[in-house]
N, C-alpha and C positions, 0 to 999 in steps of 0.2 A: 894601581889603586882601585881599578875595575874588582877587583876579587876580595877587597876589602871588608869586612863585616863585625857588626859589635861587639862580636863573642872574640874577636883576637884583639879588642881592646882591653877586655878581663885579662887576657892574657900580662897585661904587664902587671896585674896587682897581686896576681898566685902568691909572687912568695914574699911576701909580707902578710897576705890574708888569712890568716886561723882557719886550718879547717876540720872536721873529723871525719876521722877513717870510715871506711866503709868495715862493720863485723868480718872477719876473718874466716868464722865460720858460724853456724847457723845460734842464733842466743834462744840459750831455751826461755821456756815458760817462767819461770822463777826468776831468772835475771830479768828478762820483761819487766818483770812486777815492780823487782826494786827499781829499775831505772827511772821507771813510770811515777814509782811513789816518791822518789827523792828527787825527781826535775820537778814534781808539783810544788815540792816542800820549798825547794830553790826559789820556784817562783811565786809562791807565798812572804816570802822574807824579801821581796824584791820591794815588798810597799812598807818599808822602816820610811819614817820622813827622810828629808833633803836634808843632808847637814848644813847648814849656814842660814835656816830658816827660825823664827821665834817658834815656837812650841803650839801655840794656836792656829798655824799660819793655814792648815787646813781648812778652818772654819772665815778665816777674816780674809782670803784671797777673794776677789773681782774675779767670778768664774764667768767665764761669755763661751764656755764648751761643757757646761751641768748635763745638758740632754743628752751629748753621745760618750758618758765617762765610762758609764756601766756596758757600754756595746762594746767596746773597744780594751778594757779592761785599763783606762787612765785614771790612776788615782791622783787626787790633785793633792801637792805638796808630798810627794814621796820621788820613791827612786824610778815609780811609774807611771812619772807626770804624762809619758807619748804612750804608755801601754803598749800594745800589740798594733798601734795602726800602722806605722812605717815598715813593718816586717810583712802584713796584710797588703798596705798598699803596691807594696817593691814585687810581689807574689801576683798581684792581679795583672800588674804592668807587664812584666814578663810573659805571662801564660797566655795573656792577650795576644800579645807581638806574634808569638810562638804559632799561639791558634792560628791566628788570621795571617799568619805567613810575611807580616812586616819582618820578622825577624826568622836568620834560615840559620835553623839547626836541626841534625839530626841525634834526635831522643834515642835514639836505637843505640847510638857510640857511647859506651863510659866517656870518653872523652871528653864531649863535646856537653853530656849531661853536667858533668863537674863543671865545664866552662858555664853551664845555664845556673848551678847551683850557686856557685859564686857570684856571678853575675846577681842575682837575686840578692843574694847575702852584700855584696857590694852598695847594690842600690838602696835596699835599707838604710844602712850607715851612711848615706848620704842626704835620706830624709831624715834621718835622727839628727844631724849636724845642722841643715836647715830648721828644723822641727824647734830645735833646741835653742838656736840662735834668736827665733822669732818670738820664743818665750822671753828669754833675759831683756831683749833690747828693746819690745814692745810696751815695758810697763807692767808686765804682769805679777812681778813680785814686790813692786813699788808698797811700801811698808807693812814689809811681812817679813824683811830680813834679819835676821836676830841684831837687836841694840840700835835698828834703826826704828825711828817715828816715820807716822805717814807723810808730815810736813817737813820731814828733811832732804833740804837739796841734795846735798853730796851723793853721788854715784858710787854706791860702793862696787866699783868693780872685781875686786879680787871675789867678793862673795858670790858676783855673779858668774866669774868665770869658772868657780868650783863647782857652784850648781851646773851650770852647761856640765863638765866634764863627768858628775854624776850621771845626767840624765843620759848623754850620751852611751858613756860606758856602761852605762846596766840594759838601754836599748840594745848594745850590741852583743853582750852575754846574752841576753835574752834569746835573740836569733840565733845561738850556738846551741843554749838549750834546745831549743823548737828542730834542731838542726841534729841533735841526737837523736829527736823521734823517729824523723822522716830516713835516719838510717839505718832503722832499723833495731832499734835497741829499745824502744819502748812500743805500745803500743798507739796505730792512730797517726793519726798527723799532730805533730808537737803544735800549732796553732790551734787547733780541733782540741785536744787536751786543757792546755790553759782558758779556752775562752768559756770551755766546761765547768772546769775548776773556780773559775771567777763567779760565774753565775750561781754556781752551788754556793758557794759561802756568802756569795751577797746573799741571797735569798734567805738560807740561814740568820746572818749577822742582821740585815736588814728589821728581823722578826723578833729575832729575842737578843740583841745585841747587850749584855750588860754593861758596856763600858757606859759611865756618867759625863757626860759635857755641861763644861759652862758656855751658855749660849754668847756669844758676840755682843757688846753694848748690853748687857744685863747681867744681873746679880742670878737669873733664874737656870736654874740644875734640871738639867733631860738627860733621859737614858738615851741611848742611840737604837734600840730595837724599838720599833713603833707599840707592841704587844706588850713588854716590858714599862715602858714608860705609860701604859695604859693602865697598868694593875698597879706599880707603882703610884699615880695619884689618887684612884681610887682608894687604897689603903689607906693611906694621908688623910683622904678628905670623903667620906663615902658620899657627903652632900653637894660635890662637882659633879656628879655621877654625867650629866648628862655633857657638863661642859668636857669634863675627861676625855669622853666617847668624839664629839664633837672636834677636840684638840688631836687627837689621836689618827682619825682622819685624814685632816686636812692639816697639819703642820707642815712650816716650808722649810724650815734649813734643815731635817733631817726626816728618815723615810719614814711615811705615813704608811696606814694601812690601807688605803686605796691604792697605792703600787703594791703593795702585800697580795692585797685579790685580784688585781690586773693580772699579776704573776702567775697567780695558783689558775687564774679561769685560762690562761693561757697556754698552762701546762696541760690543763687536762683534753685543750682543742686540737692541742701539737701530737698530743697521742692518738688524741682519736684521729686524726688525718694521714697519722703515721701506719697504718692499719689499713687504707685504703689503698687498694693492688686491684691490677688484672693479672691473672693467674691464666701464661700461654701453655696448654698443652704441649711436650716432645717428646722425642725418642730418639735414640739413637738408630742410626744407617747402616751400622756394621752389628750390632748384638741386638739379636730377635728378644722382644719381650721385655726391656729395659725401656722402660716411660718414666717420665717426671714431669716437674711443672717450671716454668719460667717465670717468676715472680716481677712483673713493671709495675711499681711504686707510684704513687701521686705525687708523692715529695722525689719526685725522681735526680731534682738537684740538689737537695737535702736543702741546707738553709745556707750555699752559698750565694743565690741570687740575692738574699735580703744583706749578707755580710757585705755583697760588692754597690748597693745602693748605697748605705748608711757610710760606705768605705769613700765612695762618689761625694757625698754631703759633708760630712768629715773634715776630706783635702780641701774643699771647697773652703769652711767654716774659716780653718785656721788659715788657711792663707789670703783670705779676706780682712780675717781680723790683722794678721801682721801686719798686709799692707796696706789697710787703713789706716794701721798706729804712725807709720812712718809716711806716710801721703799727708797727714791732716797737719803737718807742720810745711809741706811747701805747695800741694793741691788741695786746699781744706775742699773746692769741691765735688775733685774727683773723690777721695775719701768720704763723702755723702753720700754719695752716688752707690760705693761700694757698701755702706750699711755703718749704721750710728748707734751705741748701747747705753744702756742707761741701767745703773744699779737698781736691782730691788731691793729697799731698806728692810725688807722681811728674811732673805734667801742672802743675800751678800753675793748672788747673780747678776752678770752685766746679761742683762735682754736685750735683744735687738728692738729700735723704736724703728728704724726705716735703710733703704735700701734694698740690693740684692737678697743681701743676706738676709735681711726681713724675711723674705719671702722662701727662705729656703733653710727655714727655722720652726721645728715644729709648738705647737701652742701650748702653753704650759697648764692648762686647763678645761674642761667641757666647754666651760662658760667663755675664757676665751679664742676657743673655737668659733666659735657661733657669732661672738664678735668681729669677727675678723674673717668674713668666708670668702675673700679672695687670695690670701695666706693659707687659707685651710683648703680650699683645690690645687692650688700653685703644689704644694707642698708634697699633699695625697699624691695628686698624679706623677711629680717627681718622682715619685720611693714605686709607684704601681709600675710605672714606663721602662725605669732603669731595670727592675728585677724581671719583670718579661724578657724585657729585650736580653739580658744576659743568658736569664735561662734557656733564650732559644739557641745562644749561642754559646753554649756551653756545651749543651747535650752532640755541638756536630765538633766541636774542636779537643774535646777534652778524650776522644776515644771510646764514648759513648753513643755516639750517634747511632742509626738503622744501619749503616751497610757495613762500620765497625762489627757491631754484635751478628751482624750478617755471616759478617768473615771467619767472626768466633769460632758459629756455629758449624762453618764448613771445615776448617782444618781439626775441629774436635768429631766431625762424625755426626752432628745432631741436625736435626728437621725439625721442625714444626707439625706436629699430628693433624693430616689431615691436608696438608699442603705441600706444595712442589716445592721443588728447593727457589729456583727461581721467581717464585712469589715471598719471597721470606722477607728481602727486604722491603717489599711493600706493606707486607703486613706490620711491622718494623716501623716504619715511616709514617702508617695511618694511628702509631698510636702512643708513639716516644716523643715526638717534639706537643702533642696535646696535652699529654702527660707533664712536662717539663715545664711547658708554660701556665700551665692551669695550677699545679702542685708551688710554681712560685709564684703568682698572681694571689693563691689564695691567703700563702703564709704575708706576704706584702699586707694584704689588705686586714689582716689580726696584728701586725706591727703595728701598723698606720690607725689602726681605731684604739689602742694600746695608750699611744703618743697624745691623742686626740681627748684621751680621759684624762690625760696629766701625769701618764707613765713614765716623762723623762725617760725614758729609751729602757726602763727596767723589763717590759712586754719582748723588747726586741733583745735582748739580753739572754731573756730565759729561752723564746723560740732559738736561736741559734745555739747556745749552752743546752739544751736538751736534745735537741737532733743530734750536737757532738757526740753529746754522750752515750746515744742511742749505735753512732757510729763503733766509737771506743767497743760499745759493751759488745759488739756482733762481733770485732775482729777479737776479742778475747773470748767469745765461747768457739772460734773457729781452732784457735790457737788452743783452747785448750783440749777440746776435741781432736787434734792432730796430735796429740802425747798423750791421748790414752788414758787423763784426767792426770797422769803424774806429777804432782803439784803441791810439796809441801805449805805454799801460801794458799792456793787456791784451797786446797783440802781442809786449812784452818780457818780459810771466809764462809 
């Protein structure tokens, strides 16, 4: 039992576990495309509502997870009520163990990689089943179920066990999808794609949304694009002009245009920082006269420090709220302790009034920020702390580190101009973990004031969905440049 390790307890779940092949041989450019374009499309259709929910149930669920829906890509009352966190979360846990040497494997073996890939894929499917469990029996669908009233006893069970075996089952296609990227068949990392793809359309739909809603407890009709429903009244009434503008704003059960601009001024800070490098001089050791440059990034860990905070807060949230719901009938005060919510009659939001989770809940507006400034440092420094401390510890675990690119550089032939080989990883080391830490510190701190204006996590959305997509768009001119531009789709983009 001394030899015993986690990865031959994946071992017994192989052959029941769904998996995809690894490409047989190399997929050109064009297959690329469509796989890329028809897994987004897949997981577009992923957000059809819950069948066995009433038709509204969208708008009239008790949300107590509003702020991290759009980071995570959870649509509330669809088939992606868990989104992408249990596939995110099972990926962090993994790579962690791995990095830091809890768990021993080597990366090197096909073998032993497929045991880490399922392994991952595993552990997902095991937070989508807890995930999913904690939704139905907590209360959270409590009269949203089709033909039930809010004031009805009866437990319909059969409708909650359907809902569970949706959410489940489209969490675990989901990971099959994301699982065709990472092998190769699409571009990117199949997470890195969707969480692109989310942010693009929210941003979009958010804007000029034409679908019409009937608001909750009113006879009154909104558009769902904040921009739309701003022209729209003004047409109607050109004499609300200001109350329009005003309403437009600051409206709370659907996206206003203060998340509109949080977005676009975020997008344009995320570029501009994307843009900041140190640029090392080299050359190669064996062919005289061959120089280039080494490009170290500020965003040197792109936007996974800020995914693995919000990812931290997240598991935190939900499983607070679970086991609140089920403490408060036999520990009502250890369930205090863990955090107590209260509906907004504006939002049909449950907000946290007190506890843990109080405090590790971002403010739903300027004004209550400023209210509350022991919430609003708790908070800040949570999302500032977690995203340092990963990014330092990413840059040395993930194959990134100084004496990694160190090693690169020696078995390819290259030098650093100007310097000894043996100074390389110094030079390496005085300026990859400042780089890593400073490039996630800074993205942290545009999420965190994002949050702090009443972004509901839309700011943190677009930072991560535009670095993906920043990712995506490099491995596709890399790839298209390695075939010579031969590209009947590319050729007709």
């Amino acid at each position: 039992m001394s030899g015993f390790r986690l990865l031959d307890l994946v071992k017994l779940f192989l052959p029941v576990l769904p998996e995809i092949e690894l490409p047989l041989e190399k997929v050109s450019l064009d297959e690329k495309i469509i796989y890329t374009v028809i897994g987004g499309l897949v997981f577009l259709f992923s957000q059809l509502p819950l069948y066995g929910l009433a038709g509204d149930a969208n708008l009239r669920i008790k949300d107590p997870f509003f702020f991290q829906r759009s980071i995570f890509a959870m649509e509330k009352g669809t088939l992606l009520e868990l989104g992408l966190l249990p596939i995110i979360t099972s990926a962090f846990l993994w790579q962690l163990a791995a990095g830091t040497r809890r768990l021993k494997v080597n990366l090197a073996l096909r073998s032993e990689r497929e045991l880490f890939q399922a392994g991952q894929k595993l552990t997902g499917l095991v937070l989508s089943i807890i995930y999913a469990l904690g939704f139905v029996s907590s209360g959270y669908y409590s009269g949203v179920i089709r033909d039930q009233s809010e004031f009805d006893n009866v437990i319909p069970y059969g409708s909650l066990f359907m809902i569970f075996v949706q959410i489940v089952s489209t969490s675990f296609i989901i990971s099959l999808l994301a699982e065709i990227f990472d092998k190769g068949y699409g571009f990117g990392s199949g997470l890195l794609c969707f969480l692109a793809l989310q942010a693009a359309t929210n941003f979009v739909k958010d804007f000029i949304g034409l679908e019409v809603i009937q608001l909750p407890n009113s006879n009154k009709l909104d558009s769902f694009g904040s921009f739309v429903s701003l022209v729209r009244s003004v047409k109607f009434d050109l004499s609300k002009l200001h109350s329009s503008v005003w309403n437009s704003f600051t409206r709370a059960q659907l996206p206003n245009l203060t998340q509109f601009y949080i977005s676009l001024i975020t997008i344009l800070i995320v570029i501009g920082l994307q843009n900041f490098r140190i640029e090392i001089p080299i050359r190669s050791t064996k062919v005289r006269g061959m120089n280039n440059i080494f490009p170290i990034r500020l965003l040197y860990t792109g936007a996974l420090p800020i995914v693995f905070a919000y990812t931290v807060i997240a598991n935190i949230q939900l499983l607070g709220f679970f086991s609140s719901s089920i403490l408060k009938n036999y520990y009502p005060q250890v369930s205090k302790l863990v955090g107590q919510w209260e509906v907004n009659a504006n939002t049909f939001n449950l907000v946290a009034t007190s506890g843990v989770l109080y405090y590790l809940s971002p403010p739903t507006s300027l004004f209550g920020a400023l209210l509350s400034p022991i919430k609003t440092i708790i908070y800040s420094s949570f999302v500032l702390i977690l995203s340092a401390w990963f990014a330092n510890k990413w840059s040395m675990i993930s194959g990134s580190s100084p004496s990694d690119i160190s090693k690169q550089f020696k078995e390819q032939a290259i030098s650093i101009t100007g310097k000894r080989d043996v100074s390389i990883v110094k030079e390496f080391s005085r300026i990859i973990p400042v780089a890593a830490v400073s490039g996630a510190f800074s993205l942290a701190v545009l999420a965190v004031a994002g949050d702090l204006l009443g972004g509901l996590g839309k700011g943190v959305s677009t930072i991560v969905g535009l670095i993906s997509a920043f990712t995506i768009l490099e491995e596709f001119m890399i790839e298209f440049q390695q075939s010579g531009g031969s590209s009947q789709f590319a050729n007709a983009f």
